[in-house]
N, C-alpha and C positions, 0 to 999 in steps of 0.2 A: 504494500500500500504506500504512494506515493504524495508527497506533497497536501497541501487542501485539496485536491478535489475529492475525495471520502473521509468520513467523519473517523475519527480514532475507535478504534476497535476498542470499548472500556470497560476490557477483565482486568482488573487495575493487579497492575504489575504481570499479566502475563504476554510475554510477546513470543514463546518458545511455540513453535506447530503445537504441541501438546501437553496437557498437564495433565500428570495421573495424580486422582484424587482421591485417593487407597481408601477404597469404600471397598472393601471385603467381602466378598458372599453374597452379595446381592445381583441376583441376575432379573430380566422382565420388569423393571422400575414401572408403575404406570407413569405416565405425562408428566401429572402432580406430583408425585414424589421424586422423579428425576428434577424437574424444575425445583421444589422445596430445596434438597439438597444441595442445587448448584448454587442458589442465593446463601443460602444458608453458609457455605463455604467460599464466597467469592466476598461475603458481610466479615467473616470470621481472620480471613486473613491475607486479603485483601487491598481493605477500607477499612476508613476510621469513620469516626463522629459524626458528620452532614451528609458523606457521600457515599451511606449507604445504596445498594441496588434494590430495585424491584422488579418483578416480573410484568413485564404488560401482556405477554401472549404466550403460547407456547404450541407445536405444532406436532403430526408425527410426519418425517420425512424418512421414514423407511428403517434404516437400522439407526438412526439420530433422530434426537428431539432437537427439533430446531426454538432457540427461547431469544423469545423479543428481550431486553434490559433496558431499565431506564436509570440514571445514573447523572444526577445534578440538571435535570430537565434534558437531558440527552438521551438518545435513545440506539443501541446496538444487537445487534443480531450475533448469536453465539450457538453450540451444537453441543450436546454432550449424550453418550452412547446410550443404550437403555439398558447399560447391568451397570450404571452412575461411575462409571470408573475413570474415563476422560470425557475430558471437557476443551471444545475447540474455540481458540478466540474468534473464529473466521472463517469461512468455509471457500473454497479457490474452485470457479468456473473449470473446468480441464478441458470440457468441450469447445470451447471458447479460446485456446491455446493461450491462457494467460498464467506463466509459470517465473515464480520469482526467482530472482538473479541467486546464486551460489555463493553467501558470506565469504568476504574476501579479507585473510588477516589484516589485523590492524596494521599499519606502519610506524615504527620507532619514533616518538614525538621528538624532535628538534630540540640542542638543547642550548640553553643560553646561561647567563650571569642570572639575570631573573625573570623568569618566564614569564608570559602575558597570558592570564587566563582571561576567558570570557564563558560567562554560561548565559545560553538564550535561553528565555522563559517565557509564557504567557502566566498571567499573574495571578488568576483564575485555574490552572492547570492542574489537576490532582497531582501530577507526575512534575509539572515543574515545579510544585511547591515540595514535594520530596526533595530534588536536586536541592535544593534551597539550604531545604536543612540538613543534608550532608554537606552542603559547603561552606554555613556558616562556622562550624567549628574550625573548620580547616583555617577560613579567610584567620579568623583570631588567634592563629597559630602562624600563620605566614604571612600577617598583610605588608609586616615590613621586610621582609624578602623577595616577593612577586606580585606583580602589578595583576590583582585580581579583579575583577568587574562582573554585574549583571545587563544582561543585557535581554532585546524583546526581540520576539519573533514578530513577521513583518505581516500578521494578518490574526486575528483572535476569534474564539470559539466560545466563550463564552457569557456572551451579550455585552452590553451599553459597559456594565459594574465595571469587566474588563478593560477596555478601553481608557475609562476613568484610573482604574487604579495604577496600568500603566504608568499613565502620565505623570500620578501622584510620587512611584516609587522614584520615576527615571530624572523628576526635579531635584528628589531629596535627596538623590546620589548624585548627582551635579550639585548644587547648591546647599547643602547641610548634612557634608559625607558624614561628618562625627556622630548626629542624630539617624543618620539615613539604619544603619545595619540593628540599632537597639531597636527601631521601628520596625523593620524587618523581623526580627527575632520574635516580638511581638507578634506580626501579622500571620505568620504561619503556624500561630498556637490556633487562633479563630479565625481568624479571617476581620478584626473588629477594628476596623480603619480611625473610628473616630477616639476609640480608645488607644489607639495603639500611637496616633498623633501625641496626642496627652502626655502618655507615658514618656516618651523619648522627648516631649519638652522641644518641638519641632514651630519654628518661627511660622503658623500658620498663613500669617499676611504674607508672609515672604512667597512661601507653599504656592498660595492662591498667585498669586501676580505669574509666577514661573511658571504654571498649570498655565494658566490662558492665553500667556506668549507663544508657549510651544505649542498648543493646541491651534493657534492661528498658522503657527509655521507648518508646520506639516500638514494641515487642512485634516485632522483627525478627525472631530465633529463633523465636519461639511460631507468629507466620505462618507460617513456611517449613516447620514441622513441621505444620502444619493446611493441605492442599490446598485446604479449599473456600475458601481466602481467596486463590485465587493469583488473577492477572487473566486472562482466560476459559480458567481451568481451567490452564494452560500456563505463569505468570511469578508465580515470588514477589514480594512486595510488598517495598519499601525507602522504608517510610514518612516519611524524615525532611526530604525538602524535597515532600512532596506537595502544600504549599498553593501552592509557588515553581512546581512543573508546572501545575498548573492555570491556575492566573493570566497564565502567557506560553505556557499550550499546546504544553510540550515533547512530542513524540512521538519521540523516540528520541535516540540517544549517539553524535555530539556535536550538541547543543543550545546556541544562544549566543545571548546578548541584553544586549544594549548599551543604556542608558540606556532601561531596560524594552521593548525594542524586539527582536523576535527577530532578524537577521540571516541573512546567508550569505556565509563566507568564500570565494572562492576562485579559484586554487586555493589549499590549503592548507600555505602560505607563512608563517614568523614573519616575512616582510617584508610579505605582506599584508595578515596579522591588524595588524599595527602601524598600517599608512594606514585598517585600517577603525576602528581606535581612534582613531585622531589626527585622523580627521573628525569625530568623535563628542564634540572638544573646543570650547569657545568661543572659547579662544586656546590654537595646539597649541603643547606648550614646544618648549624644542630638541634635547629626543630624535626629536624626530617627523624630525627632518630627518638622521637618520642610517640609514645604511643598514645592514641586515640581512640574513641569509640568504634568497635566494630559491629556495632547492629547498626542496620538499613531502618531508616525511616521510616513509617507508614505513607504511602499517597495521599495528599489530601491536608487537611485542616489538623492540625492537634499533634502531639507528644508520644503516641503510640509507636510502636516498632510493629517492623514485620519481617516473616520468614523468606518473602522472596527474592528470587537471586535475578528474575529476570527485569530485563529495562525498557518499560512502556511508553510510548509517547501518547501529546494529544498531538496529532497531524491532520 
């Protein structure tokens, strides 16, 4: 699945062809109980707090039940066998000759004096708010070794909120870095914008004046109110790092690239992200050599962990 023109497949955190979901013994699931189950276990560990899933349908398609999800007013289509044992994010046309490209290893990320990270996000993202929080512990551990930054992906998925919070995040890491990342830390417990302003003690008049300058520059508002400029018809545009998408080929949230190099974390560990940083130096200091949290964040809003090792996007 390529770029926006299809909605992210969201088994939050699965992106592997298949998850076996070691349900034992059970062969002949009817509908409902294969359905029950797969919420049941895509709720359990998964998702956190608001973004839980629900069922809006569920179908028989012969040896799969095919189950409609809905997931933050979103909605995805997923398969899982009828003895409940796998569970598919997606199901792939064959007849249609549409077969995905062959993972092709990573390449050695470049290494410098101090490495330039960037992570693209949509700020709404269950999966970029994970990235999030694997990277703020890192950032507080290296920020004065490597030039680290957040950064947007160049079209969002999660209505108007998006859009807005963008703008809010991308002022206060230009214009009030010191409060920018406490506000951050904040906002990926809830998601509580007006509190989370407060708390970091963030020059709101300043905030405001920044928000409406850049929101003229980039024509963000005027897009999102004129449809034919979304991308294919579906995704408002968030023009403000579109030259930084193009140039490293971000196609979805979270997006990272290290020493102009795209990367892949994972799993997604602020102990991880640290060793993929600390290889990306010429000579690592001696934060590199301290340890760090090794549990993966939950997707989504709040302070949960979870057990996955795979790395989902919204695209």
């Amino acid at each position: 699945m390529k770029g926006p023109t299809k909605l992210i497949v969201l088994i939050l955190a699965v992106l592997a062809a298949v998850i076996a979901l070691r349900w034992s013994g059970q062969k002949g699931l009817s509908a409902d109980e294969a359905s029950k189950k797969a919420i049941e276990h895509i709720n359990k560990n998964f998702v956190s707090g608001q973004n839980q899933a629900s069922l809006v349908s569920v179908s028989d398609e012969g040896r799969v039940y095919k189950l409609r999800l809905k997931i933050n007013a979103q909605e995805y289509d997923s398969y899982i066998t009828k003895d409940g044992k796998y569970l598919f994010p997606e199901g792939i046309n064959l007849a249609a000759g549409s077969v995905s490209p062959t993972p092709q290893p990573s390449k050695p990320v470049p290494k410098s004096d101090k490495p330039d990270v960037k992570l693209f996000v949509m700020s709404y993202c269950p999966f970029g708010l994970q990235a999030e929080k694997m990277f703020l512990p890192v950032y507080n551990l290296l920020k004065d070794k490597a030039q680290m930054g957040i950064y947007y992906v160049n079209y969002i998925m999660h209505e108007k909120k998006e859009l807005d919070e963008n703008l809010r995040q991308y002022c206060l890491e230009g214009e009030q870095k010191d409060k920018y990342y406490t506000y951050l830390a904040c906002f990926v417990k809830d998601g509580n914008s007006a509190s989370c302003l407060t708390q970091a003690k963030v020059d709101q008049k300043a905030l405001a004046a920044c928000v409406a300058a850049t929101d003229k520059k980039f024509n963000i508002t005027k897009q999102y109110n004129d449809k034919s400029t979304w991308l294919s018809g579906q995704f408002p545009k968030f023009d403000i790092h579109t030259a930084l998408n193009e140039k490293y080929g971000v196609r979805g949230s979270p997006s990272i690239v290290i020493n102009e190099q795209m990367v892949d974390v994972s799993p997604r560990t602020p102990e991880k992200f640290k060793e993929v940083i600390c290889q990306a130096f010429s000579n690592p200091p001696a934060e590199c050599s301290q340890k760090i949290s090794e549990e993966a964040p939950a997707a989504g809003f709040g302070t949960q962990t979870s057990n996955s090792t795979t790395n989902s996007q919204c695209q």
